[in-house]
Structures are given as C-alpha cells and as structure tokens.
N, C-alpha and C positions, 0 to 999 in steps of 0.2 A: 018922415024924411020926404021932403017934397022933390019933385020931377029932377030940379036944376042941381041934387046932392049923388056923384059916385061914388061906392068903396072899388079904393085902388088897390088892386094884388100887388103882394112883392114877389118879382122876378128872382129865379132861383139863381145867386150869385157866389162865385169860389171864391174865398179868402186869398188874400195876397199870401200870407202864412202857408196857407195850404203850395200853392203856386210854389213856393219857395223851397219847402221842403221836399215836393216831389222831382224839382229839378235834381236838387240832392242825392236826391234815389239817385237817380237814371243817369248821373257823372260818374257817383262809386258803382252800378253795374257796370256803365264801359269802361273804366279803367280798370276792374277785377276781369271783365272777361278780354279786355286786351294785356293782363297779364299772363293770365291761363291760355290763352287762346294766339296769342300773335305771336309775331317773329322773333323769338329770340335770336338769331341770328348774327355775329360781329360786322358788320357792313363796311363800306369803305368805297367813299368816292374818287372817282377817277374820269381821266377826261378819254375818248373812247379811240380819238384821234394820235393818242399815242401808244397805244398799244397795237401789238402784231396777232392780227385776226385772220385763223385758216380752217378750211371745213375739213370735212374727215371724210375721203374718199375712196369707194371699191376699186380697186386696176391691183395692176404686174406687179409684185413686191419683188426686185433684181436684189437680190441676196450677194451682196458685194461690198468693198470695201476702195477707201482711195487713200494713200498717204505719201509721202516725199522720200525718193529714192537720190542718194549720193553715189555717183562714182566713183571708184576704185579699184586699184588695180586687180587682175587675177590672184597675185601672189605678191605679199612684200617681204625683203629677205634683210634680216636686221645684220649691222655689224659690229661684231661684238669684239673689246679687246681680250685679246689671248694672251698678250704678254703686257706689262706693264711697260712705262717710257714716257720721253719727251719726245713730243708733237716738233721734228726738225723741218720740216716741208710736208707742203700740199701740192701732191699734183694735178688733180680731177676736184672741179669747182660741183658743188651740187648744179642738178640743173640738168646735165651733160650728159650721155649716152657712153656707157661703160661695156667690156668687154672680159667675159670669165679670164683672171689673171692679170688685167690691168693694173697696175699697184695705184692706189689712190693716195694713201700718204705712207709720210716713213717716221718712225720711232727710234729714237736712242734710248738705251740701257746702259750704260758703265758697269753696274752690278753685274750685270748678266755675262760680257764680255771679261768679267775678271772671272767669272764661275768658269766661265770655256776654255781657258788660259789654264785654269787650277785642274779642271778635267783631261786636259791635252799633256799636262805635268802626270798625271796618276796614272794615265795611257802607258806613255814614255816610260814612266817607271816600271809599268809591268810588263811590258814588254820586252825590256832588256834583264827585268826578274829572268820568264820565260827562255830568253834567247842563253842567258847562266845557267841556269839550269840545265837546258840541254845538252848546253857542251862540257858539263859538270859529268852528266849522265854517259855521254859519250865517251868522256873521258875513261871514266869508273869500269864502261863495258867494255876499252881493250884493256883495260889493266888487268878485270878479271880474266879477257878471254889469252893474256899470254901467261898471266899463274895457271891458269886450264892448260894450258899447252906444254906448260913445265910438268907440273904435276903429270900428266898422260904422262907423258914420255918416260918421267921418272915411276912411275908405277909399272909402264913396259919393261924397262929396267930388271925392277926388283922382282917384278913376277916370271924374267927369265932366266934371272939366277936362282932363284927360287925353285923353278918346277928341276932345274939341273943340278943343285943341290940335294932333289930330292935323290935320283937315282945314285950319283956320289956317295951321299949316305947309307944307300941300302947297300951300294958296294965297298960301304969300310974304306972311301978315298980322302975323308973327309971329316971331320970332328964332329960329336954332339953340339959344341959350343956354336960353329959356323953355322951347320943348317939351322939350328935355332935364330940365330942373328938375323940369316937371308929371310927367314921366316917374318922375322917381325918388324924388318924395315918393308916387305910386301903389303905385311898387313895395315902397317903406318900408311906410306904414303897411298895405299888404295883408299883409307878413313880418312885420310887429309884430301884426296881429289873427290869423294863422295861430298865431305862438308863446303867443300870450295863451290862444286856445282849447284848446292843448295841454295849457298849464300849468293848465289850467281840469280839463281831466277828469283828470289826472295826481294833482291835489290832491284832487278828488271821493274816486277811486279811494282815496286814501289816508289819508282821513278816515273814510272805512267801512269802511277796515278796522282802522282806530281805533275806532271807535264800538262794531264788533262785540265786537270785543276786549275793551272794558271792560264791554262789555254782557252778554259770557260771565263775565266774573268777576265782576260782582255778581249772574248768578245762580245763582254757583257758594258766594258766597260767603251768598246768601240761602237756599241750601239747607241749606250749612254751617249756616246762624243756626238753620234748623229740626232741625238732625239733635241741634246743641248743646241745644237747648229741649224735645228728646225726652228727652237725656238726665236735664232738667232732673225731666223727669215720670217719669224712670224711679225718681226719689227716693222717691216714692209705690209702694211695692209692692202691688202689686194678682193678686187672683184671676185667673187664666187659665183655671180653668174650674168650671163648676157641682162641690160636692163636700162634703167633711168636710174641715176643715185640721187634720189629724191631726198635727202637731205644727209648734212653733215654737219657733224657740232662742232668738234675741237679747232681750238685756231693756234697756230703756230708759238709753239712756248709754253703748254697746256701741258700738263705733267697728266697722264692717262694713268687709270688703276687696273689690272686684271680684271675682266667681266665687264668694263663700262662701255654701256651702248655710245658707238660714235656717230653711227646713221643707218639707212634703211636705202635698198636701192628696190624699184619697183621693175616686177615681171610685169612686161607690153605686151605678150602675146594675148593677151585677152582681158579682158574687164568684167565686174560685178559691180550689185549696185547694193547696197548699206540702207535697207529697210525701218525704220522705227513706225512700231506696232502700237496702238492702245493697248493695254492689259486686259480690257472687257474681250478681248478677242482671242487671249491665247492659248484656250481650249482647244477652237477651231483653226489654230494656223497649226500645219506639220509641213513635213520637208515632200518635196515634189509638186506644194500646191502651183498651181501655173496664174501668172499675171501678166498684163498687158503694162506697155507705156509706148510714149510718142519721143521720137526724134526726127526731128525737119518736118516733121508735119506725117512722117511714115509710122508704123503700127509694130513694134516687136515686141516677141513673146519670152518669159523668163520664169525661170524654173526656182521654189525656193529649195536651195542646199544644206543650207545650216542656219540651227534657230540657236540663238544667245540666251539661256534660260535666265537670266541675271534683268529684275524688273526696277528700272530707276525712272524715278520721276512721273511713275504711274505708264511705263513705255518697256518695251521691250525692243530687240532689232531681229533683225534675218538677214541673211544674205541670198539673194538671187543671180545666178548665171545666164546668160543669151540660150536661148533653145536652138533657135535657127543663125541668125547673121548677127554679127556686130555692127552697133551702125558708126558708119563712115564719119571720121572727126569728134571724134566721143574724146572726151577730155576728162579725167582725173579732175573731182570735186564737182561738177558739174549737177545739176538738180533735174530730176524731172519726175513729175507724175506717174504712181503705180496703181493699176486697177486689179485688185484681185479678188476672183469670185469664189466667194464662197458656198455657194450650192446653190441647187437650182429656182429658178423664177415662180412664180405662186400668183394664185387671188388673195385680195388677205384686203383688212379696211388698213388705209394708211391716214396717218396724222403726220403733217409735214415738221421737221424738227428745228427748234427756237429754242432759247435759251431759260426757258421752263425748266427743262429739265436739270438744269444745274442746282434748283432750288429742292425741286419736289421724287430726284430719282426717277421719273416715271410713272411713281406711285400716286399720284393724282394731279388734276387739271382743273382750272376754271370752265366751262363749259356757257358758252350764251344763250341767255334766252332767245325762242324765235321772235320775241317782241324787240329784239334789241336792247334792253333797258337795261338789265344786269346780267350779271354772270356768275355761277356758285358753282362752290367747289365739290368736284365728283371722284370718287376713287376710279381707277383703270388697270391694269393688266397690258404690260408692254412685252411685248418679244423682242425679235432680232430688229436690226437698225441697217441702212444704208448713209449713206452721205446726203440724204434729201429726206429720209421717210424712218417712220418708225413704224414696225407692225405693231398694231393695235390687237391683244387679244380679247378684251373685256372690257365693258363699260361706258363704250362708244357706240353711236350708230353712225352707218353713212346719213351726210347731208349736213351733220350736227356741228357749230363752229367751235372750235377752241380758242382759247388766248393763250399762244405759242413764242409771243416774247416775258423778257425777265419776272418773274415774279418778285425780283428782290424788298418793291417797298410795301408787297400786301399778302405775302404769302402768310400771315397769322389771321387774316382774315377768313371769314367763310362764305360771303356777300360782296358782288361788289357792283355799283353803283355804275351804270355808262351815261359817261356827262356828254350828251352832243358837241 
C-alpha cells in the first residue's frame, strides 16, 4: 500500500429502526405513568370573573339573627254568629272605631219570633194552670175547714150528752137503749172529725206539692221566655269590645248560619309584631328571647311571647310585644326588621355566606389555589350562621379564599379550572 492509500474507519452509527423503536418505549412509559401517576381528577372550566371570591377570616362571630316582622294588633276579637238570620241592615262600616255595645248590624229570624210567640202561649198557659189551681186549693181548704167546724161542734154535742147520759144511767133515769145510742153517735162523729182532719192535712200536703210544682215550671218556663228573648237580641250584633272592626263580611240580604265568622274587630291598645323564623333555628328560639327593630330611624326593644310550633314552608312564626314604648304612628301591616341575638359574640374563622350553600349544605367548598389557577373541592365543618358569616369549625384556614357564589353548573366536579 503506497503513501497516497487510507483505511477509512466506520463511525459508530444508530439505526433509524433502533431510533424508532426506542421512541416507542419512552411514549408507552409516559402515558403508563401519566395513568398511574396524574390527575385523575373531574375538572371543569370556568371563567374566574364570574364567580364570587371570599377569604376566610379571624374576628367577632355576632351570634344573631334578622328576619321580617309584621304588625298587628295586641288582641283580635272575632264575631261570631250566635243566632242564625237575614242580614236586614249595616250600621258600622269596617274601617270605623267601635264602642263595647255599639250594635254593628241587625238580623231577622221569623222562625225564632214564632218560637217566642209559641213560648209566651205555654207561659200564659201555665200560669193560669198555677193561678186554678190555687183557687181550686183554696177553695177545697174552707170547704174542709167549715166540715171541721161542723163536725167540732157536732162531736161537742154528742160527747155532752154523752158524758150526762152516763150519770142518768147509773141513776136508772134513763134506758140501756139511750146511753148506748148517745154512746155511739159520740163515738161516730168523734171517728168522722178524726178522718176529716186527716183528709184535711193529706189534701193540704198535696196541693203544695201541686202548687210548687207548677210554680217550678213557670219559672222554668219564664226563664226559658228570657233565654229565648236574649236570643231574640242576639239578632242585633253588637261590639264586645272598645277597638277598630277591622273587617266585616256579610252584606245586606246574606242569610247568616249559627257560628259563622262575620268579622274581627282589633284591640289598639297595643301592638305586636308576627315573626317568620327559618326552621334551622328553632331549637334555639324560646319565649322571652329579646330583639331589636327600628321605627323612624329609633331603636325598640321586644320580647318574644309565643312561639307557633306549626313549621310551613320550612318557616315557623312568633309573636313579640314592645318591652319599653310603643312607637308613635305604628300602623297595622306595617314591615320592619327584627334583630334577635342569639348568644354571645366569639373569635371563631368566618366564611362569608353565598349561595354555595344551597348546593353543598355546608358540607364542602371549592377552595382557591394561592396560584389563582384552580380551585378543588375540600370537605369543612360549619357551625352557627349570622346574616353575613358562617362559623367555620373545620377545614379552613384563615387567609384561604373560597368560591362562595352558586355552585349550580359544577358542583359534580372536583377541579375547576380559573379562566382569567
């Protein structure tokens, strides 16, 4: 091999093959360890600008409540028909200011007016039964007291010839036959004036208890007459008490039935206000809790007195009375804010409240990254609520933001996505 001849090496060169294959590898390793290893997570974008973002913060937890109080009167007195009729006139317009005893309208009955007619007949009747009777009675006691008066006499008689028959007799003036006679016409009419006086108080005895008799029932029957004559006045419906007759139904011509409500007249001496509760609360509402509201821009305080156990609509009510003053120009239907505190003020983390919770109960939150980019879903632990704040007992730190509006179109998600 002369000078001007090189052996050229071959450079050590990878097959495209090879190239190929080991790319291969290295896609099935990251797709195998991005199955085993990444997010499975349901994600879900969203734009960031409409959602309502609030951090969770340490301070005062004011343990209270606020909801819409209605006025009404102190006392409303219903009127109720007592006697049945036609509605003949109105005199008192709802609206108007009534007076215990004022008669507001009047009632006809015909039935009831021929009942009092047939009652004042049975009166009548027995009274002049009563008034026969006694003079039946009186009659019967001198008839017996002049046979009593015969008889006496006639037994003085007979028991004075008698006792002078006797000595006659023993002086042989006189016959066996006679003294026996005198004997026993004494003995007669003394058994005839014994039986007369018998039948004398017998008949007394039971003429009185004739007389009482009739005399209980006409004045059974004369109370009767008054209870019927009450009813007659109950056709006149009248005020029962000083007020407002704040409404009245029937109108003139209106045939009314026993028991049917005609209206309602309101006690003014004082006002209450007609509470609706949440139900989450009505462990802690009882009667005495104290609450605040505003009238004309002033501050009064009210007591609650009676709770409505009856929950509709997810609501309960209460009634509360003025503690101190009633305020001045308070009007019947009237609205205003009631604050009622329910225990005392605290530290505690607060999360301000949005309409999350209607999705999730309380029971968990989206929470933001500090990077802003997304937000996932964390369990939490909620306590009591205010009108602004929810206590936070678990699951939150201060500083950490939530997403505190609707969860309605992602709340099956667990990832979500914040689109700037």
């Amino acid at each position: 091999m002369d000078g001007m001849d090189r052996k050229i090496e071959k450079k050590g060169i990878v097959s495209r093959q090879t190239i190929l294959y080991g790319s291969i590898l290295i896609l099935v390793l990251v797709v195998f360890a991005t199955i085993i290893f990444g997010d499975k997570s349901s994600k879900y974008n969203v734009e960031a600008s409409r959602l309502g973002i609030d951090e969770v913060v340490q301070d005062i937890f004011q343990d209270y409540i606020t909801d819409q109080g209605i006025v009404e009167p102190i006392r409303t007195i219903f009127l109720d028909a007592v006697e049945g009729g036609r509605v003949e006139e109105i005199f008192i317009e709802e609206g108007n200011m009534v007076k215990k005893g004022d008669v507001i309208l009047s009632l006809s009955n015909n039935n009831l007016l021929l009942e009092i007619t047939n009652n004042e007949a049975q009166v009548v009747r027995a009274v002049n039964e009563l008034r026969t009777s006694r003079l039946l009675m009186d009659q019967q006691k001198l008839a017996n007291k002049q046979q009593i008066i015969q008889l006496s006499r006639q037994v003085t008689q007979d028991k004075r010839i008698y006792n002078n028959n006797i000595k006659l007799y023993e002086e042989s003036h006189i016959s066996r036959e006679d003294f026996d006679q005198s004997k026993e016409a004494y003995e007669s009419s003394d058994a005839q004036l014994k039986l007369v006086l018998e039948n004398f108080r017998n008949d007394s005895m039971y003429r009185s208890i004739q007389i009482s008799s009739l005399e209980s029932s006409v004045s059974s029957m004369t109370k009767s007459m008054g209870i019927i004559r009450q009813r007659l006045d109950n056709l006149n419906i009248r005020a029962s008490v000083n007020g407002e007759l704040a409404t009245l139904n029937p109108e003139i011509g209106q045939v009314i039935n026993y028991g049917n409500r005609m209206g309602t007249i309101n006690i003014l001496d004082s006002y209450k206000l007609r509470v609706e509760i949440d139900e989450h609360y009505i462990a802690r509402i009882s009667k005495g809790l104290l609450g605040e509201c505003d009238f004309a821009n002033k501050a009064y305080s009210a007591e609650i007195v009676k709770l409505y156990p009856e929950v509709q609509n997810g609501r309960f009510a209460v009634d509360m009375v003025f503690t101190d003053s009633v305020p001045e120009q308070i009007r019947i239907g009237q609205n205003t804010r009631i604050r009622l505190q329910l225990g005392e003020s605290k530290q505690a983390l607060l999360l301000p409240k949005g309409g999350f919770y209607n999705k999730t109960g309380g029971q968990w939150v989206f929470v933001v990254d500090p990077s802003g980019e997304f937000a996932v879903k964390r369990d939490i632990t909620i306590g009591r609520q205010n009108p602004r704040y929810y206590e936070v007992l678990g699951g939150l730190e201060a500083g950490e933001k939530v997403i505190t509006s609707s969860y309605q179109n992602f709340a099956d998600h667990d990832k979500l996505i914040l689109k700037k």
